[in-house]
N, C-alpha and C positions, 0 to 999 in steps of 0.2 A: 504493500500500500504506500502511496506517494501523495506527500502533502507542499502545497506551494504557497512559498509567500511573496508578495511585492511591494518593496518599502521603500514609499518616496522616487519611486520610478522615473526619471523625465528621458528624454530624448530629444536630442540637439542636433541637425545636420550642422556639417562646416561653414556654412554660411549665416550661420547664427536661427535661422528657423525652428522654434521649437515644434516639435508634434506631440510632446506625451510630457503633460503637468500633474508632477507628483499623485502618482496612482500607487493606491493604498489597495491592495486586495489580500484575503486570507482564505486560504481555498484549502478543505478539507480534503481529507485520502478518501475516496473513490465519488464524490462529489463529480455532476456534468452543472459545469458554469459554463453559458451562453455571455459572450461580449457579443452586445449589441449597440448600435448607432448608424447615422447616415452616411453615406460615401465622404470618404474625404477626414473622421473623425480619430483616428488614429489604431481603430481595434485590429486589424490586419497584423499593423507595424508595434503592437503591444504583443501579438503571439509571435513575432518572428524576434520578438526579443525573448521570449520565455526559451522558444527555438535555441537560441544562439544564432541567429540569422542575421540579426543587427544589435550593433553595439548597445552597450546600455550610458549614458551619458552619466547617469549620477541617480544614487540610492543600489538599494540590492536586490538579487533575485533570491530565492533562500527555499532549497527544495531539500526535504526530509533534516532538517535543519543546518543542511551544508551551505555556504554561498556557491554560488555557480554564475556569478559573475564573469570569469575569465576562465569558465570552462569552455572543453570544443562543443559542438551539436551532437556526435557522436559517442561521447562520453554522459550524456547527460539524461539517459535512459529514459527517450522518448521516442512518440512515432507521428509523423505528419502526414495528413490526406492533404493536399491542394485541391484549390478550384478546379485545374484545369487538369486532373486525373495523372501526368505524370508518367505517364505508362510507357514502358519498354516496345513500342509497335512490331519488332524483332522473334519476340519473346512469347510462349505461350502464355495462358492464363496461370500454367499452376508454375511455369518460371516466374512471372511475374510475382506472382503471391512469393515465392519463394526465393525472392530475390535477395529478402536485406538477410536472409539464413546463410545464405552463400557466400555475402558478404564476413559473416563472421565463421568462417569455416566449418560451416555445418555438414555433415557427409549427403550426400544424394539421395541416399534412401531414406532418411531421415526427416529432411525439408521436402521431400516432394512427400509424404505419409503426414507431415504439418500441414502442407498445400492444400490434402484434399479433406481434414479433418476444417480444416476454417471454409472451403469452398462448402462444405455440406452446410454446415450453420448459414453460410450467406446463400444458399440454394443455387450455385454455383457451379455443380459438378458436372454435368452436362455439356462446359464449357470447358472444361479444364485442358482439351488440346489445342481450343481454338487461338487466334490469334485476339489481341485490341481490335482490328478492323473490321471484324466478325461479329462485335458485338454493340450493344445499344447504347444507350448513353446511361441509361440506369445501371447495364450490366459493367459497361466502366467501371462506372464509381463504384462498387458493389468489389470490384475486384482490385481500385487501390483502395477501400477500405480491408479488404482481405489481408492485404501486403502490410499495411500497422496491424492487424490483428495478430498475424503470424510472427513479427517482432516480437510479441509479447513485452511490451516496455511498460513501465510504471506510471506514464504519462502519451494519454493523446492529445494532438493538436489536430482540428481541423480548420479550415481556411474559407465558409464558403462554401463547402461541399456540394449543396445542390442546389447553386444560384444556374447552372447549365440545363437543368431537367426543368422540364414539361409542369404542370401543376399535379399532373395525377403521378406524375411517377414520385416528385419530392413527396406528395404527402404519404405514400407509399416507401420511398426510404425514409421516411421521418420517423414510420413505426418500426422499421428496421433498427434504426441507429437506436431508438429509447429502450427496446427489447433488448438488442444486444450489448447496451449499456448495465441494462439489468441483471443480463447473467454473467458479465465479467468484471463486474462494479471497479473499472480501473479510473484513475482521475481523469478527468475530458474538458480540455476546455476548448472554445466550440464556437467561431465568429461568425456570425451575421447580420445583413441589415434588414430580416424579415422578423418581423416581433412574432408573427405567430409558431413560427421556428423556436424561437424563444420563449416566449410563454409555454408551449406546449413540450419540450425538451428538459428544459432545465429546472435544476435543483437551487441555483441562486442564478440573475442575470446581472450583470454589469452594464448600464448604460453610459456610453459613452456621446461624448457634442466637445467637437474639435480639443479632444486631447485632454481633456478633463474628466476624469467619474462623477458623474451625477449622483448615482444611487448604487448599491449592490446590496442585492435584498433578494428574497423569494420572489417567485412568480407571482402569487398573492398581493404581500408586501407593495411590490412593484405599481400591480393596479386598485389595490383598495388605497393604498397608501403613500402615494407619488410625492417625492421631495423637493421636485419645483416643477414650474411651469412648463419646460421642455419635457421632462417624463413624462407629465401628463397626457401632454396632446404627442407622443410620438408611441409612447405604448395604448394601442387600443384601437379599433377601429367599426366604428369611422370617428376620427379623433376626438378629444375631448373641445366641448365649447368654453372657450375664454373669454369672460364678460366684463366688463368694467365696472365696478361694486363701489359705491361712494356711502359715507357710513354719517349719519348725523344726528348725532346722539342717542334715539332710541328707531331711526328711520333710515331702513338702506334702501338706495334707488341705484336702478338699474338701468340699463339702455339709455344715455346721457341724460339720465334723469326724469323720465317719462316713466315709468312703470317703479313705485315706489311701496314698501309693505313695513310694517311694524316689526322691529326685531324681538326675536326668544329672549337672546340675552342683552340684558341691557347696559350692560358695562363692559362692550365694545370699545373700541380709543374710535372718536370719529376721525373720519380720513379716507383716503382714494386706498382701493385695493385691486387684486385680480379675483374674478370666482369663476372657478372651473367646473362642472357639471356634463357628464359623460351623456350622450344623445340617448341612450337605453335607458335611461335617470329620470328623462322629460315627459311626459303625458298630453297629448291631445286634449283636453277637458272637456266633458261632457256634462250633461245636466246631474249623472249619478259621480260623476270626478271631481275632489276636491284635491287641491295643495296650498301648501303656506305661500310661496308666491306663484302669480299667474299674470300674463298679460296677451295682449292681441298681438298676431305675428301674421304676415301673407304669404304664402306659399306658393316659394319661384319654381322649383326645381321638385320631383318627385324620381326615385331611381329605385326600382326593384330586384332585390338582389337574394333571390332562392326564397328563405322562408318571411324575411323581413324589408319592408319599405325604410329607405332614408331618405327625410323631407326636408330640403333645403327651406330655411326661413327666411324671412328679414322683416325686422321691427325700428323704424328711428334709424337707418342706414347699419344698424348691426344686424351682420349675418351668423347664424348657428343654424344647428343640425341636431334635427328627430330620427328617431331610432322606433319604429313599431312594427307591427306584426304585417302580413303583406294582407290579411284577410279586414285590416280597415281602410275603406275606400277614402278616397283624400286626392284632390285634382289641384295641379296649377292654377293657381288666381285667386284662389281660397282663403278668406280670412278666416282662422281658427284661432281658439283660445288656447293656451299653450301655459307650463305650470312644473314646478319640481317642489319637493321638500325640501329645507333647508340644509338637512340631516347629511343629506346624499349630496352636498355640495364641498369644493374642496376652496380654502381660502388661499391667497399667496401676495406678498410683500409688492407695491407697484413697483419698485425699484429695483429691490435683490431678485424677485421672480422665486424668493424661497415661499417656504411651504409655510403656512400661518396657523397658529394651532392655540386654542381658549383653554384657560384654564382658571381654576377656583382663585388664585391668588393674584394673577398677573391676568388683567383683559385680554391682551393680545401678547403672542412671542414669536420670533421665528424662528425657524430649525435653524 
């Protein structure tokens, strides 16, 4: 079992560029942590430093409690899947699987008897004389995930794994990867820039927004409990609405001040805030639907997606998004009453964009 830590992390190209500002992570032995963020945010170039791929600028890597700052990549008992599958084109399936055994002197009989033990688990074997070119893009990836399985290393890395596959075939190795995570519980850490990869993968996720950690928390944690305004609206879809909250003294109004309601607590601090309220959260109002706030909204945009409608709004030039079932009928041009509990909303700092949270002693605080 392999445990990883990263302490104070940055990364500096030579031209003074920073991409990775002090990242704090503590990743338990056989723990799958998902880094996630948008292109460009640094989670790539945070696993190719765990790698040993790219230097570490300042702070430590610190695996089963040794530094491995200035160790090689090959010393540092890991295995990596890339994006773009890597594969030996040359090479059969069960050389390929059997490649990095070779590498380490493994006898022949031996690594091709490992080859076809991981191709059975990856359902695989049928293929085991074929060539890369022979086979799909699932069965690819399927077969450089074979090639880290048959390392047997204490740590995976993967890269992106199934940004190249089809929709049906990723969520199909998606159950693959979390299954055979399960029965070899090795530590996994796991980058990409699709959240439901990540929510539905992982045992803690890491958001990452140009080179920073936002959050690293549970899947859970992540969307009951989002640590600023970026997490918010980047884990969840279709993302969270972001409103303007203005507080005055026992009176918060909403939508530049047009739709106004009596607050719960009344030892709020008055002042301009953020409120975040997830489109699933919002209710249509009917003559049997109540909420603590409501106001009139007109409905630009209606988009139906499998079993749920999402309703584009706009009230007073702000625009947000409903979230309901696709069996309530709701047409473009429509003025509809519109409504959430307070409960179910999330508060955040107009400035820092941190997460704002009430408590019995102190009105307002932020994380």
């Amino acid at each position: 079992m392999t445990s990883i830590t990263l302490q104070n992390i940055d990364k500096v190209y030579s031209e003074g560029n920073q991409v990775i500002h002090d990242v704090n992570m503590d990743i338990k032995s056989g723990e799958f942590i998902v880094i996630v963020g948008p292109s460009g945010c640094g989670k790539s170039t945070l696993l190719r430093m765990i790698a040993g791929l790219e230097h570490i600028s300042a702070g430590d890597l610190v695996i089963n409690g040794q530094r491995m700052n200035s160790v090689q990549p090959q010393d540092r008992d890991l295995a990596f899947v890339f994006q773009n599958y890597a594969l030996y084109p040359h090479l059969t399936v069960r050389d390929n699987i059997a490649f990095s055994l070779e590498l380490r002197g493994v006898d022949k009989a031996t690594r091709h008897s490992k080859a076809g033990e991981v191709a059975k688990t990856l359902r695989l074997s049928e293929h085991l004389d074929k060539k890369p070119g022979q086979l799909s893009g699932g069965q690819r990836q399927r077969v450089a995930m074979g090639r880290a399985i048959a390392r047997d290393a204490g740590i995976y890395l993967m890269d992106e794994p199934l940004s190249n596959l089809d929709a049906e075939l990723r969520n199909s190795m998606r159950a693959q990867i979390k299954q055979l995570h399960r029965k070899l519980r090795n530590t996994t850490v796991y980058v990409t820039h699709d959240q439901i990869e990540a929510l539905t993968l992982a045992d803690k996720i890491a958001v990452m927004k140009d080179g920073v950690l936002q959050q690293f928390a549970s899947p859970e944690e992540i969307y009951d409990d989002p640590a600023n305004v970026f997490v918010a609206s980047f884990i969840g879809n279709p993302p969270t609405n972001i409103l303007p909250l203005e507080v005055d003294g026992t009176v918060g109004k909403l939508m530049n001040g047009e739709t106004s309601w009596t607050l719960l607590d009344s030892s709020m601090t008055s002042g301009e805030y953020l409120l975040g309220i997830r489109p699933d959260k919002m209710s249509v109002l009917e003559a049997s639907k109540q909420a603590e706030v409501c106001w009139q909204a007109s409905v630009e945009l209606v988009e139906t997606t499998g079993g749920s409608r999402i309703i584009h709004c706009l009230t007073n030039q702000q625009k947000f998004l409903l979230s309901v079932d696709r069996s309530f009928r709701i047409e473009e041009g429509q003025v509809i009453d519109v409504g959430f509990n307070f409960s179910d909303a999330f508060l955040f700092d107009v400035d820092s964009k941190k997460r704002v949270y009430l408590d019995e002693k102190v009105a307002m605080k932020v994380a």
